[in-house]
N, C-alpha and C positions, 0 to 999 in steps of 0.2 A: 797200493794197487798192485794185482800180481798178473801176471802174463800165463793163461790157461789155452794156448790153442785147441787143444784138443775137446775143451769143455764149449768155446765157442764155435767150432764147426760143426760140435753136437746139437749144441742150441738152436743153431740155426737154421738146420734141417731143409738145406737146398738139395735136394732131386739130385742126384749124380748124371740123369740124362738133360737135368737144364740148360747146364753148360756144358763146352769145348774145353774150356782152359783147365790150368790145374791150380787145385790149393791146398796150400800147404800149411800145417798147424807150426806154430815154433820156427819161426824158420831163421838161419844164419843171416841177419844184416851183414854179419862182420865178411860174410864171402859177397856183399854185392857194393859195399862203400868202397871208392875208391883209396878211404882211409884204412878201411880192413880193421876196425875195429867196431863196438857198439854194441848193444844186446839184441835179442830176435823180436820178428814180429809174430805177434800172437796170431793172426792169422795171413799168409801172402797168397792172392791169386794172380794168376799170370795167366789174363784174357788170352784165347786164340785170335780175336780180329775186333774190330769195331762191332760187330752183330751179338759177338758174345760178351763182349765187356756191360754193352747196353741190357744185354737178357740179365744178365749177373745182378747191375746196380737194380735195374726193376725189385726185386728178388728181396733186396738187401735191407732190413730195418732201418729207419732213419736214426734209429737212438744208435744202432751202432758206430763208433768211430770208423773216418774212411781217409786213408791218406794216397795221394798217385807218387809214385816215385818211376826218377827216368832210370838211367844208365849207371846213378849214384857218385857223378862224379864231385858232386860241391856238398855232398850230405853229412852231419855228424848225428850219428844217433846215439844218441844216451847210453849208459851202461845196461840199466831196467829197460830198456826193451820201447818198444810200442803196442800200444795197446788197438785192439778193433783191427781190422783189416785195409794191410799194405798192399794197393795195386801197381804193380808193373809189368807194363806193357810188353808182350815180346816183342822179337826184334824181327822177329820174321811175319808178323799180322802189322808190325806197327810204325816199321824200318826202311819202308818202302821210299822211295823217290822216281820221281817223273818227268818227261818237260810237257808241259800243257798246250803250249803256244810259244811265238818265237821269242819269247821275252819273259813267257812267266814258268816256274818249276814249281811241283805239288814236294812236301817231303814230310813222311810220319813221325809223329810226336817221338820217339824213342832212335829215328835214324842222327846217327852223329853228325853233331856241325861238321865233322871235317869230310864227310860223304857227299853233302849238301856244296858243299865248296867243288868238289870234286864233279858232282853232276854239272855244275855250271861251267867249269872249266872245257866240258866235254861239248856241252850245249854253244860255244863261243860268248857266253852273260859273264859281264864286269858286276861288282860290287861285292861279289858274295867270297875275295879272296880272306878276309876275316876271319871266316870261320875257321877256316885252315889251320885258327891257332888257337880255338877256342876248346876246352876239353870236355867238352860235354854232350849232350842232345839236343834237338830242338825243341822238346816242349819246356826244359828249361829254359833255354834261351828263348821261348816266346812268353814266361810267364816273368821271368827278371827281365827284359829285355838287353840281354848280352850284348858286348861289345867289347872291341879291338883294335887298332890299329886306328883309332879315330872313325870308324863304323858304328852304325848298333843296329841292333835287329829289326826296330821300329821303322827302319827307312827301307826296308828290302818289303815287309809286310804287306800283302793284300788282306786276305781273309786269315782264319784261325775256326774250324772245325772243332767242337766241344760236345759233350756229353756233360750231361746234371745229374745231382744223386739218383733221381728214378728214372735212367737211363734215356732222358730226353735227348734230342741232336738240339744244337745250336750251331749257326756262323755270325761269328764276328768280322767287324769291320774294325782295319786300321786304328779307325775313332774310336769303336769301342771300347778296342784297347786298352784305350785309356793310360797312353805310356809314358813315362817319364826316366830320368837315372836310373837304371837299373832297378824299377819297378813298372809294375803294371795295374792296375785299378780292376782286369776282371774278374767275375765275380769266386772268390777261394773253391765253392763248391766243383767248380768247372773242370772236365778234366779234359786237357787238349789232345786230339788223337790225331791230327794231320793240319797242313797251311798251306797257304797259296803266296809264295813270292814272285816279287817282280826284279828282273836286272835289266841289262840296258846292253845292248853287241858292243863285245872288244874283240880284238886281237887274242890270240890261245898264247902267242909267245909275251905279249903284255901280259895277260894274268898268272901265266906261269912265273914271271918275273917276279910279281907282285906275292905270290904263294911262298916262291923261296925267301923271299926276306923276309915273311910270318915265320917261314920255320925256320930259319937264320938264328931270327931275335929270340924265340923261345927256346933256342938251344944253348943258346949263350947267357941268356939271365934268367932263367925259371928253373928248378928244380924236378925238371918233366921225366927224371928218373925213379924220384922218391914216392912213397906215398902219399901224397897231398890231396886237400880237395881246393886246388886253385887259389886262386883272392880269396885271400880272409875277411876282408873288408873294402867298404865301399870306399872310391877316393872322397875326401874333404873336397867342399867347393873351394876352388884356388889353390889347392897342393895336390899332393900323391900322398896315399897312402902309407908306403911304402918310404918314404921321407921320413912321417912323423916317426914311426915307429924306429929310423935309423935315428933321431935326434934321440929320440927319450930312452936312447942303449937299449933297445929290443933286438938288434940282431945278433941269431944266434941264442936269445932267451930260452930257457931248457921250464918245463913242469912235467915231471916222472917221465914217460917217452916222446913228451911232446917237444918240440921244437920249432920258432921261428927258424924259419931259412938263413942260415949263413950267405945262401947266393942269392935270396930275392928277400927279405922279412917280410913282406906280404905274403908271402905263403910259409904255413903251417904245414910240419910235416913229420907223421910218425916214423919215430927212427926205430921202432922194431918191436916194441910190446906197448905200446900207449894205452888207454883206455880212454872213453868217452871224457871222462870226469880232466882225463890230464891234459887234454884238448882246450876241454872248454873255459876252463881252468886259465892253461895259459892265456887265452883268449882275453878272458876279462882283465889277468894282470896288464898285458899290454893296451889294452883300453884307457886305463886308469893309469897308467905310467901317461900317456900320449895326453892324456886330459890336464896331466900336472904339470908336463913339460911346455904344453904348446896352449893349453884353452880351449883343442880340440875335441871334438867327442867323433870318435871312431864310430860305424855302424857296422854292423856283420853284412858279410855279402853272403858267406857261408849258411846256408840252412840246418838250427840245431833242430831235430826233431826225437818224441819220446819222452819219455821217463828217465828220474834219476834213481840209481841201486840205493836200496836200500841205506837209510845213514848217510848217503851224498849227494850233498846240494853242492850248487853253485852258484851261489846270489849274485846277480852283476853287481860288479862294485858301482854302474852308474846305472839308476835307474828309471831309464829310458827305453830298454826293450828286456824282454824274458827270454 
């Protein structure tokens, strides 16, 4: 399969007065992963608001591939690229936050948890000092449902606002959700564009307390300088992650630029020219080292997303997910 933007923008033949947003053929994943690496997406639009994201998927064939991406902080994409068209959100249609009422705040799919942390702290709402240390967005974190500090997203949730491939609106409920460990049950097609949280009145000097020890802890054991996309994997029920992977000698484990962390082995982080393939790569040997040492099976928390370059695969060595 080969990555043609410019043949699929042609094919497509959307109206250039249809939309607001812009789209781009080919475009640099490797400038929006927080890894900095990956191949391009064959076509990126970047909706102006909800009104136009909605006009766009109307618009958009169903046989074509459609992936939403946030802010790129937990993404690995492939060497070859993705194919069909990658929506991301701006951050000025989509980045928004509000307080609604004395106890709940609205905040858009693309605004960063640690924004969302911030608006609460302003508003005097307890619960949401988590985010603080969470390095990503919220439409992330309302579709993994993230978590931290003994938090998750699932318990701040009211609603969750979604658009479907032919630009339909939906709200979800809490239940809908359908949450669990760091997944969620709705439906993949779905792309979340805003949420309605709920917190509970604290103290400003309480939660501010509670902030600095999030960024206390992730200054002193996370590698929040390097380029990472966060937890690599999910914890085992009954361990850390982060354990196994120190028992089975993964920390510090090198494949071509890739590297487990010397300060955290739960995060992966390229030390300056990686590629897709040396990512994922490491990825699986420590899966399969942690399977042989402990009986464990690792999960990805990290999202691979894409094709692989021509002539490189990467077959999990446990075959259990792709």
């Amino acid at each position: 399969m080969s990555i043609d933007g410019e043949r699929l923008l042609a094919d497509l033949g959307i109206p250039t007065d249809a939309i607001r947003g812009r789209l781009t053929p080919n475009a640099d994943m490797s400038k929006i992963t927080w890894f900095r690496t990956g191949g391009p997406a064959e076509l990126l639009f970047q909706p102006a608001d909800e009104e136009d994201l909605a006009a766009f998927l109307a618009l958009l064939p169903e046989e074509v591939p459609l992936l939403p991406v946030g802010i790129g902080s937990n993404l690995l994409v492939r060497d070859g690229g993705i194919p069909g068209v990658v929506v991301r959100p701006s951050v000025k249609g989509f980045g928004q936050t509000r307080r609604l009422s004395e106890t709940r705040l609205e905040a858009g799919s693309v605004c960063p948890d640690k924004r969302l942390a911030a608006l609460a702290l302003d508003s005097g709402l307890g619960g949401f000092a988590f985010y603080h240390g969470i390095p990503g967005a919220i439409g992330g974190a309302l579709r993994m449902n993230a978590g931290a500090n003994g938090t998750e997203t699932c318990e701040r949730v009211v609603e969750v606002h979604a658009l479907d491939r032919k630009g339909r609106r939906h709200v979800l409920s809490n239940a809908e959700m359908g949450y669990a460990y760091r997944h969620s049950d709705a439906p993949q097609d779905l792309i979340f564009t805003r949420a309605v949280f709920e917190g509970m009145p604290q103290d400003k000097p309480a939660i501010e307390a509670e902030m600095a020890a999030v960024q206390e802890h992730r200054e002193t054991v996370q590698p929040i300088r390097e380029k990472t996309g966060g937890s690599t994997f999910k914890n085992p029920e009954g361990s850390s992650a982060w354990k196994e992977i120190d028992k089975a000698g993964c920390r510090g484990l090198t494949e071509g630029g890739a590297q487990m962390s010397p300060m955290h082995c739960n995060f992966m982080i390229n030390t300056g020219a990686a590629t897709g393939y040396d990512l994922e790569r490491l990825g699986e040997t420590v899966r399969a080292r942690v399977l042989e040492a402990s009986g464990l099976r690792l999960h990805w928390e990290i999202k691979r997303i894409g094709i692989f370059a021509e002539n490189r695969t990467v077959a999990p060595f446990l075959q259990d997910e792709t």
